[in-house]
C-alpha positions as CSV (number, residue, x, y, z in Angstrom):
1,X,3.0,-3.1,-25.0
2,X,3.3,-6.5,-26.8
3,X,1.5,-9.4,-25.1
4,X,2.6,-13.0,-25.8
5,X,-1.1,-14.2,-26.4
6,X,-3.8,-12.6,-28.3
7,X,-6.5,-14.1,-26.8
8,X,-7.7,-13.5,-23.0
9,X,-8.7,-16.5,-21.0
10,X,-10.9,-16.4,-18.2
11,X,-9.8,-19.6,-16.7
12,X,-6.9,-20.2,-18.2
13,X,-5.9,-24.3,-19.0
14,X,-2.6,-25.5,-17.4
15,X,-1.2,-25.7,-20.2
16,X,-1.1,-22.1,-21.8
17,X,-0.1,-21.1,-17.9
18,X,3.3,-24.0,-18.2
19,X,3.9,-22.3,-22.1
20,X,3.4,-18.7,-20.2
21,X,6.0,-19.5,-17.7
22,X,8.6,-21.3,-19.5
23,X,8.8,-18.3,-21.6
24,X,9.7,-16.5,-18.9
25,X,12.2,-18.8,-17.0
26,X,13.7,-18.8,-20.7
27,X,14.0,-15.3,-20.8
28,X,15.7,-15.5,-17.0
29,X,18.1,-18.3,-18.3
30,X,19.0,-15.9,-21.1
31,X,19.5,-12.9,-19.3
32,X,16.0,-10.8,-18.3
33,X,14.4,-9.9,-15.2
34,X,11.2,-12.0,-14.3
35,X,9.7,-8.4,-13.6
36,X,10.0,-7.6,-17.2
37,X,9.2,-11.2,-18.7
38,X,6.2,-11.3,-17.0
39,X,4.9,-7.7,-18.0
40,X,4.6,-9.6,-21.8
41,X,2.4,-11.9,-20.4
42,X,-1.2,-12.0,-21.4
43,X,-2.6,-9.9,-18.5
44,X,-5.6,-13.3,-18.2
45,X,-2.6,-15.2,-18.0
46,X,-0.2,-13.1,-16.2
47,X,-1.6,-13.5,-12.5
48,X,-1.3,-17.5,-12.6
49,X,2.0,-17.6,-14.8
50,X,3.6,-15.3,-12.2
51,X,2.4,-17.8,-9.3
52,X,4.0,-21.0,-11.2
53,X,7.1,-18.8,-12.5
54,X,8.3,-17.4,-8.6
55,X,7.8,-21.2,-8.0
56,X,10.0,-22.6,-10.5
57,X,12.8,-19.9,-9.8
58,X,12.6,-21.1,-6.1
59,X,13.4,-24.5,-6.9
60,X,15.6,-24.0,-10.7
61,X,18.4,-25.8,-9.1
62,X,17.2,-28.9,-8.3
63,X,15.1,-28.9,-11.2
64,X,17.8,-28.5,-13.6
65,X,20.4,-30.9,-11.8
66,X,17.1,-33.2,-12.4
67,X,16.7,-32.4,-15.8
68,X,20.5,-32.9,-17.1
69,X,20.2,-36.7,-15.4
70,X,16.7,-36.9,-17.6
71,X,18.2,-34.9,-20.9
72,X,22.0,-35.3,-22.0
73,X,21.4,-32.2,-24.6
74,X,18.3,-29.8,-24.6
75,X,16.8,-29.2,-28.1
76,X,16.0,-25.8,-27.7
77,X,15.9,-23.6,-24.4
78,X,12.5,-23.3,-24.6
79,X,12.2,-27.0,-24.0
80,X,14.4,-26.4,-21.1
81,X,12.2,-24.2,-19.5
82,X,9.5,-25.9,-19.7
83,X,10.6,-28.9,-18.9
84,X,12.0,-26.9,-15.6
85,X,8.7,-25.6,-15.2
86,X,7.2,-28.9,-14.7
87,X,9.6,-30.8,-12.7
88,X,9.1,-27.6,-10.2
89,X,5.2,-28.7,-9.8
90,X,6.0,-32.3,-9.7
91,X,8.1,-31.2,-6.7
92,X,5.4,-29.2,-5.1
93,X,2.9,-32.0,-5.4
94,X,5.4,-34.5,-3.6
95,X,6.6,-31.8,-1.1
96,X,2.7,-30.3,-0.1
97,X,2.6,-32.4,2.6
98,X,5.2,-30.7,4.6
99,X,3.7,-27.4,4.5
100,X,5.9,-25.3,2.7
101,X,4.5,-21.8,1.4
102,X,3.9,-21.0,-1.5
103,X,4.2,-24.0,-3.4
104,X,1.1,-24.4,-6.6
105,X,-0.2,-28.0,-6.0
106,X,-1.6,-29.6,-9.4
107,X,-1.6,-33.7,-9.8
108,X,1.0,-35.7,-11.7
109,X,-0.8,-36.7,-14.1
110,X,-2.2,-33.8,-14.9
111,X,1.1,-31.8,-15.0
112,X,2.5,-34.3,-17.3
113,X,-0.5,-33.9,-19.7
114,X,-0.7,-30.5,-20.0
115,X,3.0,-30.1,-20.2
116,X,2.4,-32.3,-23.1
117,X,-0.3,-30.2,-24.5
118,X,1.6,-26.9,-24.0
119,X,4.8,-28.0,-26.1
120,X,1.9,-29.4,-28.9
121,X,1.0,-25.9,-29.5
122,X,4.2,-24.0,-30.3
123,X,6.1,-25.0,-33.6
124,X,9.6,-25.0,-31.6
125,X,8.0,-27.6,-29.5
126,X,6.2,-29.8,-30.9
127,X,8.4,-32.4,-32.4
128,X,9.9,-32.5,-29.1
129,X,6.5,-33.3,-26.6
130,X,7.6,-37.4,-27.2
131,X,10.7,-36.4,-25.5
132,X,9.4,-34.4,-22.5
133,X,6.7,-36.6,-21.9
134,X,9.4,-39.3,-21.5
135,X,11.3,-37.2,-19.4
136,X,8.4,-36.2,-17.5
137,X,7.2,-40.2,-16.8
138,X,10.7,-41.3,-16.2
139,X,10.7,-39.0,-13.6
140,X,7.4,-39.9,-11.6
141,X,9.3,-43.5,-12.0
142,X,12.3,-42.8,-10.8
143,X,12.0,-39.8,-8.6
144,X,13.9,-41.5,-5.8
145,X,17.0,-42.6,-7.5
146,X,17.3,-39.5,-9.8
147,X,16.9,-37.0,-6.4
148,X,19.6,-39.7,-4.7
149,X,21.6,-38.5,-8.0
150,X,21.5,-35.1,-7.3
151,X,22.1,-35.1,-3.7
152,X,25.8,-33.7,-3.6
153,X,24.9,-30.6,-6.0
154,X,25.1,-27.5,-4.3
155,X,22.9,-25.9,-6.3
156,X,19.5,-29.0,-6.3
157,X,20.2,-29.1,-2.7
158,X,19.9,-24.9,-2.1
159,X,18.5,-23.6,-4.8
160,X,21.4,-21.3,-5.5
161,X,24.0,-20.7,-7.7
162,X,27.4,-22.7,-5.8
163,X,29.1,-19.8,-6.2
164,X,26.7,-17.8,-4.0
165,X,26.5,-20.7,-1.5
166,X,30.1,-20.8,-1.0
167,X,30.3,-16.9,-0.3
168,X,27.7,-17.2,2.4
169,X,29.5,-20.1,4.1
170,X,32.4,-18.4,4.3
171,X,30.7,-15.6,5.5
172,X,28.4,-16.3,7.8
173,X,29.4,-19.6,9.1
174,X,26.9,-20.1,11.7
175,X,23.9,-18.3,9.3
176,X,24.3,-19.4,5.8
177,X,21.7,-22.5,5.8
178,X,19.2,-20.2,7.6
179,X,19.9,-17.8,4.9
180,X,19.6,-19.6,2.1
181,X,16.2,-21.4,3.5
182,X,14.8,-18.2,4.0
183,X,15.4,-17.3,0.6
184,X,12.9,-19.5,-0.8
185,X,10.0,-18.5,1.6
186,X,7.7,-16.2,-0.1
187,X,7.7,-12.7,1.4
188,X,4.5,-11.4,3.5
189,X,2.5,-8.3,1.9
190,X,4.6,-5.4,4.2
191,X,3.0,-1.7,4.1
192,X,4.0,1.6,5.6
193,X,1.3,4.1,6.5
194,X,1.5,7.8,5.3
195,X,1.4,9.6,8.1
196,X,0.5,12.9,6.0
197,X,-2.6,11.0,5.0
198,X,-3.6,8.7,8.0
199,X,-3.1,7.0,11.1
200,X,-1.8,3.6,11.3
201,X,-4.7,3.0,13.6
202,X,-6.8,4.2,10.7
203,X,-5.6,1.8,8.1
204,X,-6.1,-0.9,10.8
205,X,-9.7,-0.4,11.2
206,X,-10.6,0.0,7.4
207,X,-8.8,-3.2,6.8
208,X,-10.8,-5.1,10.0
209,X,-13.9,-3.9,8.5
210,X,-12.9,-5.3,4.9
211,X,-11.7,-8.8,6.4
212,X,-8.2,-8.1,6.6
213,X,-5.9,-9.1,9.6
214,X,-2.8,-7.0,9.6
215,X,-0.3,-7.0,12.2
216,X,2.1,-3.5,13.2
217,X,5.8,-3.8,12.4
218,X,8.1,-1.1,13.3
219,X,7.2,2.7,13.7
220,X,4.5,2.5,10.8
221,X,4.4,-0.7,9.2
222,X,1.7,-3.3,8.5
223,X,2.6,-6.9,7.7
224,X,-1.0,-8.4,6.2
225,X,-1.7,-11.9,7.4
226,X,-2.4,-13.0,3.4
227,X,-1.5,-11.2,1.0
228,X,-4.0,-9.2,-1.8
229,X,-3.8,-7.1,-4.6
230,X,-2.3,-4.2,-3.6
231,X,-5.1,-1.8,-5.8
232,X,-7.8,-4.1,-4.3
233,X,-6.6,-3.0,-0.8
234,X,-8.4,-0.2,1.2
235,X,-6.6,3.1,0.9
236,X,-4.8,2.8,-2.2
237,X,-6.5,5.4,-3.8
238,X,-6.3,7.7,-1.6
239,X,-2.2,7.7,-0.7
240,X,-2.9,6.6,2.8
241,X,0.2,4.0,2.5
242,X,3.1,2.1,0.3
243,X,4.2,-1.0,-0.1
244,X,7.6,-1.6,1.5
245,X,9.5,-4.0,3.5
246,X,10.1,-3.7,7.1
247,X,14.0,-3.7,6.5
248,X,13.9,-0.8,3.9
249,X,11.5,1.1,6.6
250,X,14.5,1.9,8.4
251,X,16.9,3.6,5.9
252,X,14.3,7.2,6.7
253,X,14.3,6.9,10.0
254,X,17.7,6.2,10.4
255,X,18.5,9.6,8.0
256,X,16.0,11.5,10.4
257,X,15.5,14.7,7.9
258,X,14.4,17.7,10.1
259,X,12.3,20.1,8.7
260,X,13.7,22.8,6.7
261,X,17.1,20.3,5.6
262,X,18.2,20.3,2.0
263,X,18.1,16.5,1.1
264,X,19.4,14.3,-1.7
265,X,18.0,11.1,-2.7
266,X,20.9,9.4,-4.9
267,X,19.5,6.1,-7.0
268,X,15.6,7.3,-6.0
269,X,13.8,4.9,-7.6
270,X,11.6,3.3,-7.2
271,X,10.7,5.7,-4.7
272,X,9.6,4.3,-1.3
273,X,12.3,5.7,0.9
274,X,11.9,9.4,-1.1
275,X,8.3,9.0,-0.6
276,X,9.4,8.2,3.7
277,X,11.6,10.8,3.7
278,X,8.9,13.2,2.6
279,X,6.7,11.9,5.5
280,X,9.0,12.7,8.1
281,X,9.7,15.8,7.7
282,X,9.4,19.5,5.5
283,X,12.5,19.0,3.2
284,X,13.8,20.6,0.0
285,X,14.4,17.5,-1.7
286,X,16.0,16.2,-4.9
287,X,15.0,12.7,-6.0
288,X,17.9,11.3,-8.5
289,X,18.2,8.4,-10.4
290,X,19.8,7.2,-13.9
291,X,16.5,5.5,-14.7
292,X,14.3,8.5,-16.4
293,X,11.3,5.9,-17.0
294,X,11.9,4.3,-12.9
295,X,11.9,8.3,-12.3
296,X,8.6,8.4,-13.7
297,X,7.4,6.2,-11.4
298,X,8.7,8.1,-8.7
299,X,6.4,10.9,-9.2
300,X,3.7,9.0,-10.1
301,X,3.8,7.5,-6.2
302,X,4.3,10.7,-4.8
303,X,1.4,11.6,-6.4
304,X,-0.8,9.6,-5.2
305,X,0.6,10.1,-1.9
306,X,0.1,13.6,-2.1
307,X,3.8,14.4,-1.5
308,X,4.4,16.1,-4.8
309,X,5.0,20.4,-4.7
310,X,7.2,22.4,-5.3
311,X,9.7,21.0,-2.4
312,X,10.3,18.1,-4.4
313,X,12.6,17.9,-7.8
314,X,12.8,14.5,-10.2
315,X,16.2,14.7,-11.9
316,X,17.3,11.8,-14.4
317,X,21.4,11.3,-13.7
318,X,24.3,9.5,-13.0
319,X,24.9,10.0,-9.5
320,X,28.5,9.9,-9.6
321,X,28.8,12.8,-12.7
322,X,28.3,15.7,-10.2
323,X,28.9,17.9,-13.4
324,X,25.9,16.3,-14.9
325,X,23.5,17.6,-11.8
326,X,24.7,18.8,-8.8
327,X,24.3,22.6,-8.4
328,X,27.5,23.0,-6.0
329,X,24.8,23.9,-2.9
330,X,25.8,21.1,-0.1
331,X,23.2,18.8,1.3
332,X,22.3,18.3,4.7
333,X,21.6,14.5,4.6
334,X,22.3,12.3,1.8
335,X,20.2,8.7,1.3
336,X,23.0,6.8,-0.7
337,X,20.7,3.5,-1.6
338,X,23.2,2.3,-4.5
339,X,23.1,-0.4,-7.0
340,X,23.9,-3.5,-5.5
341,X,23.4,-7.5,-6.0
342,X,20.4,-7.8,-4.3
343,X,21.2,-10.6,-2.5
344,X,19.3,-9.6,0.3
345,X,15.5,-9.9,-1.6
346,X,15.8,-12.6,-3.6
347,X,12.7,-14.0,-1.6
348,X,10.6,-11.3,-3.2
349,X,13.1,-11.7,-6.7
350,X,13.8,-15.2,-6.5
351,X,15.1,-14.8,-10.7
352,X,18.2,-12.5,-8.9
353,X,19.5,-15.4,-7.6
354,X,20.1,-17.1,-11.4
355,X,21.2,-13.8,-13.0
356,X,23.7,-12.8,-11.2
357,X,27.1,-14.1,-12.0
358,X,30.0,-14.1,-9.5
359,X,32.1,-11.3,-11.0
360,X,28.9,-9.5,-10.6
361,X,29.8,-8.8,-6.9
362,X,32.8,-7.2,-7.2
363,X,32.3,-5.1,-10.2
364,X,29.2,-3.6,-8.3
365,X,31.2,-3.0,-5.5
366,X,33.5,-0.8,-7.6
367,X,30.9,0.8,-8.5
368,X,28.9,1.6,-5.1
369,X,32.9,3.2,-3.8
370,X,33.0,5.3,-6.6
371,X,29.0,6.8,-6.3
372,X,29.9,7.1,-2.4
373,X,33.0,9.0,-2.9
374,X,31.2,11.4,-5.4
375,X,28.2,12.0,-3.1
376,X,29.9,12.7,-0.3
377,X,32.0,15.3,-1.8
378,X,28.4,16.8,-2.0
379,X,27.7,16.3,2.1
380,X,27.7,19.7,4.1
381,X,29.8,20.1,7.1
382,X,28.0,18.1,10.0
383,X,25.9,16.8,7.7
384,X,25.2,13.0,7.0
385,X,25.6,10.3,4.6
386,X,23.1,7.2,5.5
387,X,24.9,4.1,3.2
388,X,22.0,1.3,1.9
389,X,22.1,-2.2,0.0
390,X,19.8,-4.9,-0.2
391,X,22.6,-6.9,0.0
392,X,24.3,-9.6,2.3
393,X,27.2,-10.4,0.6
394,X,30.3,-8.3,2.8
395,X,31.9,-6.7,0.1
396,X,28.7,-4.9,-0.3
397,X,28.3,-4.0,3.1
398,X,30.8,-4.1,5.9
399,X,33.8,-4.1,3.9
400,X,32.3,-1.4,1.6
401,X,32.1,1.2,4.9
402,X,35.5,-0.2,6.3
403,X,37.1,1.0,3.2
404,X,35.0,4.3,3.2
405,X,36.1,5.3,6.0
406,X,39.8,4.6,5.3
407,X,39.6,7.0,2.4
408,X,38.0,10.0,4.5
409,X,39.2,10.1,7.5
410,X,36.8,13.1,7.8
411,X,33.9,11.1,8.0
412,X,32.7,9.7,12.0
413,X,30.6,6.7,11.7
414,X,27.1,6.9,13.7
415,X,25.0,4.7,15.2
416,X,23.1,2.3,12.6
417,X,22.4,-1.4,12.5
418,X,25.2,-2.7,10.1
419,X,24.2,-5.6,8.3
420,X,20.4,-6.8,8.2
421,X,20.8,-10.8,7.2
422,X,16.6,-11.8,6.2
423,X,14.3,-13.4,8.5
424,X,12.0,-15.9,7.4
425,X,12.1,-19.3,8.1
426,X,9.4,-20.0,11.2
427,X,9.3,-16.3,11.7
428,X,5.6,-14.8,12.0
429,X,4.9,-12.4,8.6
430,X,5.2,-9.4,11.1
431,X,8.5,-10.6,12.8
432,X,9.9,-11.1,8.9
433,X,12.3,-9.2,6.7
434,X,14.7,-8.7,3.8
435,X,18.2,-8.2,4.2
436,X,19.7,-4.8,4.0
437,X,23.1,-2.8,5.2
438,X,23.1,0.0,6.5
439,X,26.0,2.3,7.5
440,X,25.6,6.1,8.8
441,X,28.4,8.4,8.4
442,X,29.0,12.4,9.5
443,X,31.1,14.6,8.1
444,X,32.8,16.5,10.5
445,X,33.7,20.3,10.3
């Protein structure tokens, strides 16, 4: 794997961490997941960069409303991004006071300075630091007129694209603030024991007697109180949990595989509900997904879960070309967790937010009817289809089952909690969660 430095850092300056991460808000603005932007990062590097980057893609929109009253054109989008980068910290210095999570706290002057140095050290840069260390001073002069400037802009005031503010309002007119606060609150370290392996009571004590508190959240889940590295964590090694929110908990459970079902697991990766549905019960299961490297990561967790055998199959498809995979044999239960927006974990993916575009929602929507009307031509007689997204925008969710069940009127639809919206705002970590849909439906005979 390239790296984007050469040369590991102990302690890292400020300034190679502000170069680090506007690389990778520039590859965001241009298109790429954080997740894979950050994996270039010099791993001495990567653990800070990835601190200041979640930041700064919490709070782009107000930092670039900012920025287009300090800049009329951007030289380059590098200088964008980290001139984005920085105002985010300037923010989080003025805003530490009120106690909000998360936030990396450095001094003005200090920001300004090593913002400075950062852009003197990259060709594409450096006849440019005059000009962000103007726009960088104007701002610590002016902060209160050029935030009064910004005040009316959707996007500085929620942090999200207008587009997606004006679907939640019209959505969820009593929820949408809520919503779009609790989107910017960074999400709690959320686990889910392996039964196969231990006892939730189990992981409990071995993470008392390492200093951990951990509160219980659902049948088997543990919220940590502050959240570590998850290999650093006792029972890792040894399989005795995963790491999953309490919202996506529920899509197993509410499936409830019995021993001895044939199950699907359409869109597997990366593997957390194939790994719960494994726990719960003796299944024959198949584990798809279109991603043959995400796939690959699938078995590597059930692995180390000690779920892998001969009851388990890994097959790399589209899960809509039945001709490319399916075998004819019906399926008792079916786990349709299909692509969607993600709009419903963009506290733990705050880049989704800025690369997603509006058309995005429908086009994916066309796509998640078309995956469900394939898989559930594969649905035994009495058996059942259990409908996941991540999402919280309607067309993904309620809508999407309306319509379902408007083009099979052989489906019944069960009991199952509909749409999740995300709880985090003055929620306790163990009371929080993502937001998810979730519809159940049975085919009947």
């Amino acid at each position: 794997m390239s790296t984007r430095s050469d040369t590991p850092h102990l302690a890292p300056p400020l300034s190679a961490v502000l170069l680090a991460s506007a690389r990778v808000v520039e590859d965001v603005l241009e298109g790429r997941s954080m997740t894979d932007a950050l994996a270039d990062v010099d791993g001495a590097l990567r653990p800070a960069a990835q601190a200041v980057s979640f930041h700064a893609m919490r709070y782009l929109g107000w930092a670039d409303a900012v920025g287009r009253e300090l800049v009329q054109r951007y030289p380059n989008v590098l200088f964008e991004s980290l001139l984005l980068v920085s105002l985010t910290l300037l923010k989080a210095e003025g805003e530490a006071a009120a106690g909000l999570p998360g936030m990396p706290v450095y001094a003005p002057h200090t920001v300004v300075d090593q913002a400075v140095t950062a852009a003197s050290s990259t060709r594409s840069l450096g006849a440019f630091k005059g000009l962000l260390n103007a726009c960088l001073r104007r701002f610590l002069r002016e902060r209160a007129a050029l935030e009064a400037a910004v005040a009316d802009s959707p996007e500085a005031e929620w942090n999200h694209p207008g587009w997606w503010v004006k679907q939640l309002r019209v959505a969820y007119p009593q929820q949408w603030q809520e919503i779009l606060r609790a989107a910017n609150v960074p999400a709690p370290l959320t686990l889910r024991v392996n039964r196969r392996r231990a006892s939730r009571e189990q992981v409990l004590a071995a993470f008392q007697d390492a200093g951990l508190a951990a509160d219980t959240v659902g049948q088997a889940g543990l919220v940590l109180a502050t959240p570590r590295p998850v290999a650093q964590l006792p029972g890792f090694a040894e399989g005795w949990w995963s790491v999953q929110d309490a919202g996506a908990q529920l899509a197993a459970e509410l499936l409830a595989p019995q021993d001895g079902m044939r199950v699907l697991d359409a869109c597997a990766a990366p593997g957390g509900k194939t790994a719960h549905l494994l726990e719960l019960a003796d299944i024959d299961l198949l584990a798809l997904d279109a991603d043959a490297d995400r796939l690959t990561r699938v078995g590597q967790n059930l692995d180390r879960l000690g779920l892998a055998g001969e009851h388990v199959r890994l097959q790399a498809a589209d899960a809509a070309d039945l001709d490319a995979w399916w075998d004819g044999k019906p399926f008792d239960a079916v786990l349709a967790d299909v692509p969607c927006t993600a709009s419903g974990i963009v506290r733990r993916h705050p880049d989704i937010r800025w690369l997603r575009r509006e058309n995005d929602v429908r086009r994916t929507a066309t796509l998640q009817a078309r995956i469900l009307d394939a898989l559930w031509r594969t649905v035994a007689p009495g058996g059942r289809l259990l409908y996941v997204t991540c999402s919280i925008f309607p067309i993904e969710g309620t809508r999407q089952a309306l319509e379902f069940l408007q083009r099979h009127p052989e489906a019944r639809r069960l009991d199952a909690p509909g749409q999740l919206l995300p709880v985090a705002v003055d929620a306790t970590p163990a009371a929080q969660r993502d937001g998810f849909f979730y519809a159940l439906f049975a085919k009947q005979s």
